[in-house]
C-alpha positions as CSV (number, residue, x, y, z in Angstrom):
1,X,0.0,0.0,0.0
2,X,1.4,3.5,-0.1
3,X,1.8,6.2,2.4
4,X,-0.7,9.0,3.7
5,X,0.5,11.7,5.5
6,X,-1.7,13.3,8.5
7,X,-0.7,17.0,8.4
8,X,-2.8,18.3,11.3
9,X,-5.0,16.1,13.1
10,X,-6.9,12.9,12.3
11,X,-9.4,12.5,9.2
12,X,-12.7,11.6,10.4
13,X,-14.0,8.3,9.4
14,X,-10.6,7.4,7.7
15,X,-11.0,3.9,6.8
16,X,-7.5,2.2,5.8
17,X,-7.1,-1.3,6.0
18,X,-3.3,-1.3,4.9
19,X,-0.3,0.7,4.3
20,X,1.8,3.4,6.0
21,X,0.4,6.8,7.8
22,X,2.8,9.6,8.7
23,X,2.5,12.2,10.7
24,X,3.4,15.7,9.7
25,X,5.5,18.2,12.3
26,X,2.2,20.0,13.2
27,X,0.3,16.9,13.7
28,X,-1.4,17.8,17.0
29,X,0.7,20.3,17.8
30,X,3.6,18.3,16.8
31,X,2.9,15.3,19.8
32,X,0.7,12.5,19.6
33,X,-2.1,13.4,22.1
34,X,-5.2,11.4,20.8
35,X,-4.6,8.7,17.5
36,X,-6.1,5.5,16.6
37,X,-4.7,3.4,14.0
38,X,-6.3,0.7,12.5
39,X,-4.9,-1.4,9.9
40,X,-1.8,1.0,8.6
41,X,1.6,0.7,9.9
42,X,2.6,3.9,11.5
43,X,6.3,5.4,10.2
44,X,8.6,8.4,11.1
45,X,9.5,9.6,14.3
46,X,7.0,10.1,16.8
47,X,6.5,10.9,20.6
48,X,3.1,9.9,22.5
49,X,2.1,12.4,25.6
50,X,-1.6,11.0,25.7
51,X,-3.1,8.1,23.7
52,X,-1.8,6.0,21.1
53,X,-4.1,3.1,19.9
54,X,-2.6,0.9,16.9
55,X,-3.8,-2.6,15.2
56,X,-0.7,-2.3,13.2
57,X,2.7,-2.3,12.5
58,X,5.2,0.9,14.0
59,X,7.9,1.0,12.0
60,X,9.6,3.9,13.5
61,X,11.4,5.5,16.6
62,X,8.3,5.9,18.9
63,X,8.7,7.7,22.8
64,X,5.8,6.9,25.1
65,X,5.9,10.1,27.8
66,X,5.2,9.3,31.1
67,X,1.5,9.1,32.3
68,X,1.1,8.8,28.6
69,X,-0.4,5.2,27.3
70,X,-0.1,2.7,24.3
71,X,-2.0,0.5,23.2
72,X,-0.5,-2.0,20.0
73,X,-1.3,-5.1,18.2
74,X,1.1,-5.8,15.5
75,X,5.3,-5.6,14.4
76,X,7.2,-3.0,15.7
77,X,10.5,-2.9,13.6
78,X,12.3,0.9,15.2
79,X,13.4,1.6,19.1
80,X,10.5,1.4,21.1
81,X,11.0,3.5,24.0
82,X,8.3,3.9,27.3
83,X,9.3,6.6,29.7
84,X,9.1,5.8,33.8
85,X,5.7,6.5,34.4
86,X,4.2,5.4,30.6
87,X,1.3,2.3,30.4
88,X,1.6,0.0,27.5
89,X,-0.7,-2.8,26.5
90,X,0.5,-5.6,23.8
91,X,-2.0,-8.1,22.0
92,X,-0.1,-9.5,19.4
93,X,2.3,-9.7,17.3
94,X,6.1,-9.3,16.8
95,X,9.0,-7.1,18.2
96,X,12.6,-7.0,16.3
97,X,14.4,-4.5,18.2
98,X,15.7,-4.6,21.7
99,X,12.8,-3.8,24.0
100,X,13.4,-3.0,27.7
101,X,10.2,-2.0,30.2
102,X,11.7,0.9,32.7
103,X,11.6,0.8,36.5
104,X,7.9,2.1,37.1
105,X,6.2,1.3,33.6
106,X,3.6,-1.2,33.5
107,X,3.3,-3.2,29.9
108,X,0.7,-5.7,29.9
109,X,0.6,-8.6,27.9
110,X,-3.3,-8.8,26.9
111,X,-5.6,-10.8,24.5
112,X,-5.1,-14.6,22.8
113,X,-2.9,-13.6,20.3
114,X,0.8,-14.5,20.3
115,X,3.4,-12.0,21.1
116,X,6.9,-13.1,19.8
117,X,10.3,-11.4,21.1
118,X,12.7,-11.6,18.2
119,X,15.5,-9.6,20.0
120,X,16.4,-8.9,23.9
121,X,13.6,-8.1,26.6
122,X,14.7,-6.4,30.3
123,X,12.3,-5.4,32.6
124,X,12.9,-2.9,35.3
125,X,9.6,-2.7,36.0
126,X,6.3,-4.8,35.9
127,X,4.8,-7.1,33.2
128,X,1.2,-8.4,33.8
129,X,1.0,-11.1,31.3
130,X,-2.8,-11.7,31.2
131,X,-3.3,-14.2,28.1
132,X,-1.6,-15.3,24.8
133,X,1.0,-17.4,24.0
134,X,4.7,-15.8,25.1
135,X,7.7,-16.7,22.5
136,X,10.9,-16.0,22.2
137,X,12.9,-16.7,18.8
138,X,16.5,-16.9,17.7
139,X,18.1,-17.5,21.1
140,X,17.6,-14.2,22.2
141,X,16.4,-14.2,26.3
142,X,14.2,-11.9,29.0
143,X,16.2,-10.8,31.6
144,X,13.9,-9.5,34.8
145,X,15.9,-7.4,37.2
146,X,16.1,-7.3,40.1
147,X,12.7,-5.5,42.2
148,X,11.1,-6.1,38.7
149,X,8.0,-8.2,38.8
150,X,6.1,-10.8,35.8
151,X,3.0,-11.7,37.2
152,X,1.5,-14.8,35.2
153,X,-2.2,-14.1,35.6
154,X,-2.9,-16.7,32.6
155,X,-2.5,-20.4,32.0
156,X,-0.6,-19.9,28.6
157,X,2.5,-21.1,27.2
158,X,5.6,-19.1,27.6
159,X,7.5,-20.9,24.4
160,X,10.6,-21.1,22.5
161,X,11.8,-21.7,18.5
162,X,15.4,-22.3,18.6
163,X,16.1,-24.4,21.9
164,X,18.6,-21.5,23.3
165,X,16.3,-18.9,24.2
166,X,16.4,-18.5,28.5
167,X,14.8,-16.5,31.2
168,X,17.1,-14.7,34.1
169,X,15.2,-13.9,36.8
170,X,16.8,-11.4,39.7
171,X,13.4,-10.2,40.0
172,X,10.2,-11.8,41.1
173,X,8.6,-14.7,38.9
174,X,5.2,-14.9,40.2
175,X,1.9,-17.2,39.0
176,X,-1.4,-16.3,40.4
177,X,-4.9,-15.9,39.9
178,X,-5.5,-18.8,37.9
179,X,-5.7,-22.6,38.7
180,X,-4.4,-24.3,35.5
181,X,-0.4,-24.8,34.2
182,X,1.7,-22.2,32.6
183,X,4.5,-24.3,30.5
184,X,7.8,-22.5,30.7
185,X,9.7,-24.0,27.5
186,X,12.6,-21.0,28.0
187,X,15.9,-22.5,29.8
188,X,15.6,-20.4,33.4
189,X,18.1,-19.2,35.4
190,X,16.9,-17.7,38.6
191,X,18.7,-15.6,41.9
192,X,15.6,-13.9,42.6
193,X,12.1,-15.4,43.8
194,X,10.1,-18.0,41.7
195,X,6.7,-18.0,42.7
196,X,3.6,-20.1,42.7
197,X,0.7,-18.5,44.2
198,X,-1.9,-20.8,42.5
199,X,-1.9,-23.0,39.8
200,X,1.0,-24.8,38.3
201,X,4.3,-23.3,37.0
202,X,5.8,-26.2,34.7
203,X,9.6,-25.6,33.7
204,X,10.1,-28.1,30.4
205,X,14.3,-27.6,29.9
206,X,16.8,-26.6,31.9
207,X,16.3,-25.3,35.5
208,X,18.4,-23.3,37.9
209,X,17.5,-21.4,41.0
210,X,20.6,-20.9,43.2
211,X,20.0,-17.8,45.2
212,X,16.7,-15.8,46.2
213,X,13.8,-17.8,47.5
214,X,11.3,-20.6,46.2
215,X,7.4,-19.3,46.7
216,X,4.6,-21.4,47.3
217,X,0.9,-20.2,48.2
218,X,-2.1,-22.1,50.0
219,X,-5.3,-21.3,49.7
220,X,-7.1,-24.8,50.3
221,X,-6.5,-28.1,50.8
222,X,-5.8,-29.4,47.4
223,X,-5.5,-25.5,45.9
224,X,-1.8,-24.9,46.3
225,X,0.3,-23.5,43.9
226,X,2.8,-25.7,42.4
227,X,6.6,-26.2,40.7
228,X,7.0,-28.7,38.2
229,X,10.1,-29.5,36.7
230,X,10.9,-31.8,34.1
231,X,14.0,-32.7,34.8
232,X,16.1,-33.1,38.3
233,X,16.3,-30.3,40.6
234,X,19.0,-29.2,43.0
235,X,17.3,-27.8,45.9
236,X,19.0,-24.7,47.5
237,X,18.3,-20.9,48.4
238,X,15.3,-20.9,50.7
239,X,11.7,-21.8,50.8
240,X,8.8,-19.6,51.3
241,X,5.0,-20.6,52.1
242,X,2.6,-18.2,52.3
243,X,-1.5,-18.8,53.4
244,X,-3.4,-17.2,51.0
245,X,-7.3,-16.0,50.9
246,X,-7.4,-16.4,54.7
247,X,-7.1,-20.6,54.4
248,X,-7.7,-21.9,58.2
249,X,-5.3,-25.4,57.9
250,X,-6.1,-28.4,58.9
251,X,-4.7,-31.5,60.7
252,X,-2.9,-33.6,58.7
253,X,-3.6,-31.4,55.3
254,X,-0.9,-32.7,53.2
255,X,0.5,-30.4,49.7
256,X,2.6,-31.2,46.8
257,X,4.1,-27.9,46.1
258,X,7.3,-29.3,44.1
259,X,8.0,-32.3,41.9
260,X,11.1,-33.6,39.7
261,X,12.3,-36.1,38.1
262,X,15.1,-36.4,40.7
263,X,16.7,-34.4,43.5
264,X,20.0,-33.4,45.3
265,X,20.2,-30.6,47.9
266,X,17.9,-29.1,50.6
267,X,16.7,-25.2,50.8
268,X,18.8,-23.4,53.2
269,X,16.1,-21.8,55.1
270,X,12.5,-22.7,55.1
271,X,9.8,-20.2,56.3
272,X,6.6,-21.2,56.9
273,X,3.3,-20.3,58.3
274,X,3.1,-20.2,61.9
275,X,-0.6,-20.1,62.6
276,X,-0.1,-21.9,66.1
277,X,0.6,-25.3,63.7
278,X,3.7,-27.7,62.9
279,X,4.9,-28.7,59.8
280,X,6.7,-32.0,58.2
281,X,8.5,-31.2,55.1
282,X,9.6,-34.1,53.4
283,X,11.9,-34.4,50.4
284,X,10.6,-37.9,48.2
285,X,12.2,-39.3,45.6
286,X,9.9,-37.2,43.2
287,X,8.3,-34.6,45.0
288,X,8.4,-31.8,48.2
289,X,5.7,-32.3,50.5
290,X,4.2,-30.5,52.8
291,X,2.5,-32.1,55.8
292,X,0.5,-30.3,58.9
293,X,1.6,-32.7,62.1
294,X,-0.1,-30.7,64.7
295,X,-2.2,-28.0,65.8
296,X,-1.8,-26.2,68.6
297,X,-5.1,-25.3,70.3
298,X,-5.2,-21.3,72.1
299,X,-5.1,-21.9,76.0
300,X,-8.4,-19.8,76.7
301,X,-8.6,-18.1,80.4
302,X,-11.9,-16.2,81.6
303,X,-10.4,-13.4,83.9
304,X,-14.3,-12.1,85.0
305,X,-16.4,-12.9,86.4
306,X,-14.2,-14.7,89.0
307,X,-15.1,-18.7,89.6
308,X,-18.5,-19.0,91.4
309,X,-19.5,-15.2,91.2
310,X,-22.6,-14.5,90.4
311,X,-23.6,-12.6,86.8
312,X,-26.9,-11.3,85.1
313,X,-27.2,-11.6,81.3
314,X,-26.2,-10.3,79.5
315,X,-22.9,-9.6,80.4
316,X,-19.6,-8.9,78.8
317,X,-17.1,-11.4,79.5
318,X,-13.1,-10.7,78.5
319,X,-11.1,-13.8,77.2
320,X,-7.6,-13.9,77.3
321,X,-5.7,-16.4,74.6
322,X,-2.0,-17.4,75.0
């Protein structure tokens, strides 16, 4: 298709469903403050300082301001840049170039469509992946820094081409909201925190965690949140359990909340839920388990009235629990 070129602000009713749209020096005063494109790829140079919405390609240099937002379903093939501060939401397609989210950005990862990483990915700052297939190509990797956060909120695939292509997570690697499996086909390599609130996080190659912290959540006996490996794991760093959705345990409520094909090592430190309760943690020849031995029941003393005094009801009478 060829190329139209937007001088001063959008035509109204502009239907295109291909091509290229430019925009002039004086296009809204020379700053994208209000644009939706759909169908044309958008070229030139260009900053955002309000709303960008494109179903299509962005084939050049485009600055996202801070408190500014973009919305994008298609290639982008020029530096991508999203200011501290900026909102991004991706539904598809593919990026080329080296893409990296900034500390205090937000990108969401929205709708069923793949979204493919042909080049490097850092986050500084948060990533909501919310559905649609995750893939990485060419053996290029994500890195997620540390006090960055990907929070799997989907059970979708997080997939590879080449066999190369890796996660390495000084951040926080975090599944919730969602009860099903999220395969992890990229070869991770973790020091920060791999977490399970609910659901299953499946890791299909190679796995390494050998600093930060292993997560687990509970939220009900038999809703747990779950590490699978498929492969052995070497057990280090420490171990985290956390009671989710105000979940009352048990006694003897048992939880799988890690299996392998085979094990060596022990977590360093284990830290687990107090809630007046004791815990057996066994390491089995294919799984961790987790298994409530005893609960300890709240010694309960009536301090008034006194023993054989005499009350009317209704009366208020203080408890005192130790």
């Amino acid at each position: 298709g060829g190329t139209l070129t937007l001088l001063t602000n959008p035509i109204p009713n502009l239907q295109m469903s291909g091509g290229t749209i430019a925009l002039s020096t004086n296009f809204q005063g020379g700053i994208i403050t209000n644009l939706t494109l759909n169908g044309p790829s958008l070229a030139g140079s260009n900053v955002v300082s309000g709303t960008l919405t494109i179903n299509g390609g962005i084939t050049g240099p485009l600055t996202v301001l801070s408190n500014a937002t973009l919305n994008w379903n298609g290639y982008v093939s020029a530096a991508l840049t999203l200011n501290p501060g900026a909102a991004a939401t991706w539904s598809g397609g593919t990026i080329t170039t080296p893409f990296t989210v900034p500390t205090n950005v937000v990108l969401t990862l929205a709708g069923s469509a793949t979204k493919g990483m042909q080049n490097w990915m850092t986050n500084a700052g948060t990533i909501n992946w919310t559905g649609g297939t995750w893939q990485f190509s060419a053996n290029y990797g994500l890195y997620n820094q540390t006090g960055a956060a990907i929070n799997i909120q989907c059970d979708q695939t997080l997939y590879y081409s080449s066999g190369g292509e890796f996660i390495n997570n000084a951040g926080l690697f975090r599944k919730w909201g969602t009860a099903g499996t999220t395969p992890v086909y990229l070869n991770y390599i973790g020091t920060g925190v791999v977490d399970a609130e609910s659901g299953t996080m499946n890791f299909n190659n190679a796995f390494s965690q050998t600093g930060g912290a292993w997560a687990i959540g509970i939220d009900g006996l038999g809703s747990n949140g779950h590490i699978g490996l498929n492969g052995a794991a070497t057990l280090a760093a420490a171990l985290n359990v956390n009671l989710d959705n105000n979940y009352v345990l048990g006694l003897s409520n048992s939880f799988n909340i890690i299996s392998y094909s085979s094990r060596s090592g022990t977590f360093s430190t284990t830290n687990l839920p107090g809630n007046s309760s004791s815990w057996q943690l066994t390491y089995g020849a294919s799984a961790v388990t987790l298994l409530i031995t005893n609960l300890l029941a709240p010694s309960i003393a009536i301090t008034s009235p006194t023993n054989n005094q005499a009350f009317v009801i209704p009366v208020n009478i203080p408890i005192a629990t130790s």
